[in-house]
TIDOKOL-277563 format. One line per field, with one value per residue (C-alpha): residue in one letter; x, y, z. Coordinates in steps of 0.25 Angstrom, whole numbers. Last residue first. Layout:
N
code A | ... $
c1 X | ... $
c2 Y | ... $
c3 Z | ... $
//
This chain:
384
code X | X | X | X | X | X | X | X | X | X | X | X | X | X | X | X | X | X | X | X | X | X | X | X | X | X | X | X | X | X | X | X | X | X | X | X | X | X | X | X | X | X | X | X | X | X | X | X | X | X | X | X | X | X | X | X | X | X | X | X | X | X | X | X | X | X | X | X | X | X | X | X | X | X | X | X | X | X | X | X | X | X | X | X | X | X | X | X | X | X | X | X | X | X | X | X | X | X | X | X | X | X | X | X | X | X | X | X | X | X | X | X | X | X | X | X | X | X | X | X | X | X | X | X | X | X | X | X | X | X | X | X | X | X | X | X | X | X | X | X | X | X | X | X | X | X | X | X | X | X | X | X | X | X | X | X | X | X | X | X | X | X | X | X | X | X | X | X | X | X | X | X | X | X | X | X | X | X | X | X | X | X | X | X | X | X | X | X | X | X | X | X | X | X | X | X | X | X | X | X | X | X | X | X | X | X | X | X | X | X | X | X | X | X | X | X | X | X | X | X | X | X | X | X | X | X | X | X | X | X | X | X | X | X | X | X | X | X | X | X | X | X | X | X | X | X | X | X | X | X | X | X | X | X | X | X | X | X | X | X | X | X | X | X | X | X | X | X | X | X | X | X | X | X | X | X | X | X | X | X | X | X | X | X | X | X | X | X | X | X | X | X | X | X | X | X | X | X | X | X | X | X | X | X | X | X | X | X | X | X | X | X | X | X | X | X | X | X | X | X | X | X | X | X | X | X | X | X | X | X | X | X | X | X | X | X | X | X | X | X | X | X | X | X | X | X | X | X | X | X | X | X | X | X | X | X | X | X | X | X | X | X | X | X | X | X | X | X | X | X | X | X | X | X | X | X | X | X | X | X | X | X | X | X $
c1 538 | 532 | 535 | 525 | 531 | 533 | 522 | 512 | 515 | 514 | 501 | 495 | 500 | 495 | 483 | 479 | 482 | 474 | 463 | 462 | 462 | 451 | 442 | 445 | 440 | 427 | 419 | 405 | 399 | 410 | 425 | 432 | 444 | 450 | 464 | 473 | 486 | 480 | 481 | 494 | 504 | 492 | 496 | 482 | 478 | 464 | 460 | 468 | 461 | 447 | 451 | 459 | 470 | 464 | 461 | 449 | 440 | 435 | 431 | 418 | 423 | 431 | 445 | 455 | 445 | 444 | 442 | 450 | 449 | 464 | 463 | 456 | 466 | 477 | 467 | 466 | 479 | 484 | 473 | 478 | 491 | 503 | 514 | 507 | 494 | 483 | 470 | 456 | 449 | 434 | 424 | 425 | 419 | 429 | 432 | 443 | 452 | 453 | 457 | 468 | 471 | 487 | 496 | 510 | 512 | 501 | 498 | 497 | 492 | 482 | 479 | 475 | 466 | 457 | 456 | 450 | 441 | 436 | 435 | 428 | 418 | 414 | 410 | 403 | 396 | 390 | 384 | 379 | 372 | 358 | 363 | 368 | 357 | 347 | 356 | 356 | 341 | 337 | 348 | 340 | 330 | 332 | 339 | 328 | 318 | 326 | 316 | 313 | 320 | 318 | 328 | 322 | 308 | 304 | 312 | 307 | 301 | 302 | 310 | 322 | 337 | 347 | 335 | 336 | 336 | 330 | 330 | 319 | 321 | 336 | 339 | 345 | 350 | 350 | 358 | 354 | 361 | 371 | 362 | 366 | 378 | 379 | 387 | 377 | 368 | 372 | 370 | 368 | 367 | 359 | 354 | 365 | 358 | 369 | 357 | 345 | 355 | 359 | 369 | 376 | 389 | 396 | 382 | 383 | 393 | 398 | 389 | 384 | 386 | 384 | 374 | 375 | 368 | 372 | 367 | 380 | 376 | 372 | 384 | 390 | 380 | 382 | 397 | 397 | 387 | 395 | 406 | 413 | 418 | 430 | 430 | 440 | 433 | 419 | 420 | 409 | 400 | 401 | 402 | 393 | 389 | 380 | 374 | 387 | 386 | 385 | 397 | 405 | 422 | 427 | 416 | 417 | 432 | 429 | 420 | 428 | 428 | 436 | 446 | 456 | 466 | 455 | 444 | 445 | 430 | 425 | 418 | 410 | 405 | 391 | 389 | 384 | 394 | 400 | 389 | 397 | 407 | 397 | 392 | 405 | 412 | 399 | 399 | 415 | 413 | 416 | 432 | 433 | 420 | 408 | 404 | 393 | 393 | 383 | 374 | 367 | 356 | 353 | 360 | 350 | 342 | 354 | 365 | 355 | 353 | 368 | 373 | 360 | 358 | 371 | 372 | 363 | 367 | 379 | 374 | 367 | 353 | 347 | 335 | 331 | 331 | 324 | 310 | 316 | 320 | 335 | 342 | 349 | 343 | 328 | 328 | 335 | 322 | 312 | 317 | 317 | 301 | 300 | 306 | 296 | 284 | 289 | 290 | 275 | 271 | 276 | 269 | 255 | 256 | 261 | 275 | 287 | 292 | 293 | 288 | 299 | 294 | 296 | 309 | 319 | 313 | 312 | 327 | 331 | 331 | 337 | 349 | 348 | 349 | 361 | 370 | 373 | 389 | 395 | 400 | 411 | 413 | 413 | 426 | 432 | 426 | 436 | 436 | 443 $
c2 428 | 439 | 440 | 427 | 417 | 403 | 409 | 407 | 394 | 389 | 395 | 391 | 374 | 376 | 383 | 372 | 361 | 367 | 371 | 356 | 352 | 361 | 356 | 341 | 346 | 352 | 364 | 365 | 373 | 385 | 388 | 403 | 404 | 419 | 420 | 430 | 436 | 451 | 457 | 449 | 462 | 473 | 463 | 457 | 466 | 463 | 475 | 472 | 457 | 464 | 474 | 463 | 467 | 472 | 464 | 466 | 459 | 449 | 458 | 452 | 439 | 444 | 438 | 433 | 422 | 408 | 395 | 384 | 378 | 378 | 390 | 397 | 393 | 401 | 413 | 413 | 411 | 423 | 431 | 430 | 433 | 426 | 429 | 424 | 417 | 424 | 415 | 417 | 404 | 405 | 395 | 395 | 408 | 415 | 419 | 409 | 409 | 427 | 433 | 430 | 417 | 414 | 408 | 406 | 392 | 384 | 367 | 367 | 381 | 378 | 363 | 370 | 379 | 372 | 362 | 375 | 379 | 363 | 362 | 375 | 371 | 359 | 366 | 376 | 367 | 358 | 370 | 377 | 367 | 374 | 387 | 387 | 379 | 390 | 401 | 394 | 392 | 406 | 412 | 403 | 407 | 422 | 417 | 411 | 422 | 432 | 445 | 456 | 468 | 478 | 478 | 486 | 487 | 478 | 467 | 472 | 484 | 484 | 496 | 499 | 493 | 500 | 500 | 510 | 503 | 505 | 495 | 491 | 475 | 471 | 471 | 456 | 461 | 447 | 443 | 433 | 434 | 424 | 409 | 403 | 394 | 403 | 415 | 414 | 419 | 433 | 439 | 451 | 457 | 470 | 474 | 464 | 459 | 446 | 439 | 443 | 441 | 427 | 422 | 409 | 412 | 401 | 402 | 412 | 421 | 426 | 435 | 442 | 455 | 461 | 475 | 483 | 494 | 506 | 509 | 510 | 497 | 492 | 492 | 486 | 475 | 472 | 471 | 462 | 454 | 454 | 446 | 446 | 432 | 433 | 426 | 432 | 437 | 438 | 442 | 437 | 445 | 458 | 471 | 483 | 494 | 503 | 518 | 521 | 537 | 530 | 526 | 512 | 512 | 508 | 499 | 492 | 488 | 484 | 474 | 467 | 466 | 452 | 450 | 443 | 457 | 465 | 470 | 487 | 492 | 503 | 514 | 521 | 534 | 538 | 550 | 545 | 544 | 536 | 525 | 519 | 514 | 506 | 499 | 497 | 490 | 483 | 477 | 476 | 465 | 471 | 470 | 482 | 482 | 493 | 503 | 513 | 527 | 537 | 537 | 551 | 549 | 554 | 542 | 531 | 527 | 527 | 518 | 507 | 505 | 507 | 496 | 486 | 489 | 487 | 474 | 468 | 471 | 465 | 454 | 452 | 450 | 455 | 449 | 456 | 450 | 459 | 452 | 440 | 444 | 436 | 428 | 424 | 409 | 413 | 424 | 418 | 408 | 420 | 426 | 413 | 413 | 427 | 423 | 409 | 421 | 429 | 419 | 413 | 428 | 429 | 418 | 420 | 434 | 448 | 447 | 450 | 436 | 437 | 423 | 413 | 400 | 392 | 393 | 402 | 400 | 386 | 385 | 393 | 380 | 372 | 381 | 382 | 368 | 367 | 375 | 387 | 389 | 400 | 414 | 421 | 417 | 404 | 405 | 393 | 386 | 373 | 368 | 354 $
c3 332 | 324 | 308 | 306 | 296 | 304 | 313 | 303 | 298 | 312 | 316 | 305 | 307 | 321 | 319 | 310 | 320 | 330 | 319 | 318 | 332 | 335 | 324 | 329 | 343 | 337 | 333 | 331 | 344 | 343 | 344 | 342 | 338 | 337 | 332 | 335 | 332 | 327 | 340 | 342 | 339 | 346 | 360 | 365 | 376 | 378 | 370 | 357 | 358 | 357 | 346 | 337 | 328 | 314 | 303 | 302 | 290 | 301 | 312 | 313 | 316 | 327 | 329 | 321 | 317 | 315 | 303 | 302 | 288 | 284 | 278 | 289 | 298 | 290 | 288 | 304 | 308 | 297 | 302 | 316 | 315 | 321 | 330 | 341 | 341 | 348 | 351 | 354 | 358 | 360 | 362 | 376 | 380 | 386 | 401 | 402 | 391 | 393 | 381 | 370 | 369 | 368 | 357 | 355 | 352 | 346 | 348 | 363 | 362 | 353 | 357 | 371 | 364 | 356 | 367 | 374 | 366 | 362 | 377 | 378 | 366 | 372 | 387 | 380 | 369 | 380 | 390 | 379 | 373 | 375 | 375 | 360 | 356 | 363 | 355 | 342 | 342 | 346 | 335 | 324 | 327 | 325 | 312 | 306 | 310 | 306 | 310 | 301 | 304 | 314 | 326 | 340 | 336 | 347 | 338 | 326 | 322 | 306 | 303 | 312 | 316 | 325 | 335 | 346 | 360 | 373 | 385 | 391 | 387 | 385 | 373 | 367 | 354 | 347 | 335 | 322 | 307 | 310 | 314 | 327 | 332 | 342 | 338 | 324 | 334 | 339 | 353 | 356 | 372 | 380 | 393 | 402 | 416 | 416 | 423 | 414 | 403 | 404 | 394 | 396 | 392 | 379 | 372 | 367 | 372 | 358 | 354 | 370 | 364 | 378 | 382 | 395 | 399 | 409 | 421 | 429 | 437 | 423 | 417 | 430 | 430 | 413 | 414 | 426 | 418 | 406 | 410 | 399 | 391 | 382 | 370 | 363 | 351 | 352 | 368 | 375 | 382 | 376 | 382 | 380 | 388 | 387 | 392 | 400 | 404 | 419 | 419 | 414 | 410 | 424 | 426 | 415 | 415 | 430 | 423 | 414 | 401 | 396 | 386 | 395 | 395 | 403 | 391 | 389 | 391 | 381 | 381 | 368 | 371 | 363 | 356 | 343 | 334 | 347 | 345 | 332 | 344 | 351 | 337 | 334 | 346 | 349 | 334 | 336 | 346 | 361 | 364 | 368 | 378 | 376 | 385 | 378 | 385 | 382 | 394 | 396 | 385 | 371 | 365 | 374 | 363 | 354 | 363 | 366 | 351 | 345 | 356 | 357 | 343 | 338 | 347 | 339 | 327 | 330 | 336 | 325 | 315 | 327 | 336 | 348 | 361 | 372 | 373 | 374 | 388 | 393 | 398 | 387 | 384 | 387 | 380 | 367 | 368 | 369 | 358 | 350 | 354 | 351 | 336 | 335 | 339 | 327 | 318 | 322 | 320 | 305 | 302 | 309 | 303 | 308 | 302 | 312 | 311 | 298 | 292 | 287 | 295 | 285 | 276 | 285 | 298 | 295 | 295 | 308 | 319 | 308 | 307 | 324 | 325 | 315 | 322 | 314 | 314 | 321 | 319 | 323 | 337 | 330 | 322 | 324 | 312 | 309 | 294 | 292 $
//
């Protein structure tokens, strides 16, 4: 049997939203930015997605611009904000520990620069809260940035607070928002936030399609030039098949929300139950309760991670220490450093995440895998 538990990762393309891209790829090829009758049915197919994301998030369709990434996306929301206002009096970007490393990085590279990076210390549930914010905020504070849902515990912030006191001082406030669909119902005319990315193949959607929602009036320098796309705020010719692909995924992903949510936490937490019932010596790291429910971060004592993981993997069960994009990193991780995991277990982790495709039998399997692993790997492990 093979089991895919990595689906904070990436997940699989629905069907629906294949089929939704196909003639994009053979029929309907024209560039969207062409001038003629072809071209201009393209582009009016790539508002009409526009105005569909619009309608699901809340927000204007006049301030989604399409990416090939989240991560470029929140490169240009970061990098882009931070260089129009450089000559200015505000020069502090607020950031959480536990952001994803493309927030981490792109902040950080704005120090060359003269920006001060700040960052906000999670409480011991993996959670940013808003006293943490105040203390930390000033009237220097051009940006900050925490995400929504945390990529590798699961951890859910709320944002809103976030948002109203970083406006309050007259800063703004962006969210990677990756790993929220469709587990929070995002609403950003009533969260008030300026900035959020979001990534398709998170959603059962194509890889190779992010969004940089911009919040209209505000100025940003592109990190990409030449043809003057998307209000010439990231040239480059549009991908049509994955652009709709990313509206068709995101509407699925709403429109059985309410279904797959309440299926996937009682797989989560079935999943759970037959682990400890099954498993000595484990413990979830972060909050169980303010988490999305596809997630299940796990320590197992006296055991490393990599060791479960290359196990599993071998036996068709297939997760992650961690963060997908940290994959060649060995080193303990940042985010369960900064909730106060003990520097011996920081590399005792295993990171399940659930999605859309997963089912009971699945479940049972990888139980019984884990079991047989975590034996064999305890019978010979130095710590006890």
């Amino acid at each position: 049997m093979k089991v895919y538990l990595d689906n904070a990762a990436t997940t699989r393309l629905d069907k629906r939203v294949e089929q939704a891209m196909r003639p994009y790829y053979s029929k309907l090829y024209a560039n969207a930015s062409s001038i003629h009758q072809t071209g201009q049915e393209a582009y009016l197919d790539l508002m009409k997605v526009k105005e569909n994301i619009a309608s699901i998030i809340g927000g204007e369709s006049r301030s989604i611009i399409f990416t090939s990434s989240a991560t470029e996306a929140n490169n240009l929301i970061i990098k882009g904000l931070a260089r129009v206002n450089k000559n200015g009096d505000r020069k502090k970007i607020i950031i959480s520990e536990i952001e994803h490393p493309c927030v981490r990085e792109a902040a950080n590279s704005l120090k060359e620069e003269g920006f001060e990076i700040i960052y906000l210390k999670p409480n011991k549930k993996g959670i940013i809260e808003k006293e943490e914010l105040e203390k930390k905020i000033d009237k220097k504070t051009l940006l900050v940035s925490v995400m929504m849902v945390n990529n590798e515990i699961g951890t859910i912030n709320k944002v809103k607070d976030l948002a109203d006191i970083s406006h309050k001082h007259g800063a703004y406030f962006h969210s990677d928002a990756v790993q929220a669909v469709p587990y929070i119902k995002i609403d950003i005319s009533k969260i008030g936030i300026d900035f959020i990315s979001l990534s398709a193949h998170k959603f059962n959607g194509p890889k190779g399609e992010g969004i940089a929602y911009i919040k209209s009036g505000i100025k940003i320098k592109p990190e990409i030039v030449g043809g003057g796309q998307e209000e010439g705020l990231r040239a480059g010719t549009y991908n049509m098949p994955a652009i709709i692909g990313f509206g068709k995924a995101l509407e699925l992903a709403y429109l059985e929300r309410e279904k797959y949510v309440k299926e996937i936490r009682e797989l989560r937490d079935y999943f759970w139950q037959e682990l400890k019932k099954n498993i000595k010596d484990v413990k979830v790291n972060g909050c169980l309760k303010s988490r999305v429910p596809s997630n299940l971060n796990v320590m197992f004592y006296s055991i490393e991670g990599e060791a479960i993981l290359m196990d599993l993997s071998r036996q068709g069960v297939y997760v992650s220490t961690g963060s997908a994009c940290s994959a060649t990193d060995l080193k303990g991780s940042y985010v369960l450093k900064s909730i106060g995991l003990d520097k011996n277990y920081l590399n005792s982790n295993i990171r399940f995440s659930l999605g859309k495709y997963n089912t009971k039998e699945e479940i049972d399997y990888t139980i019984k895998c884990l079991k047989n692993t975590v034996k064999r790997l305890r019978s010979f492990s130095p710590i006890k």
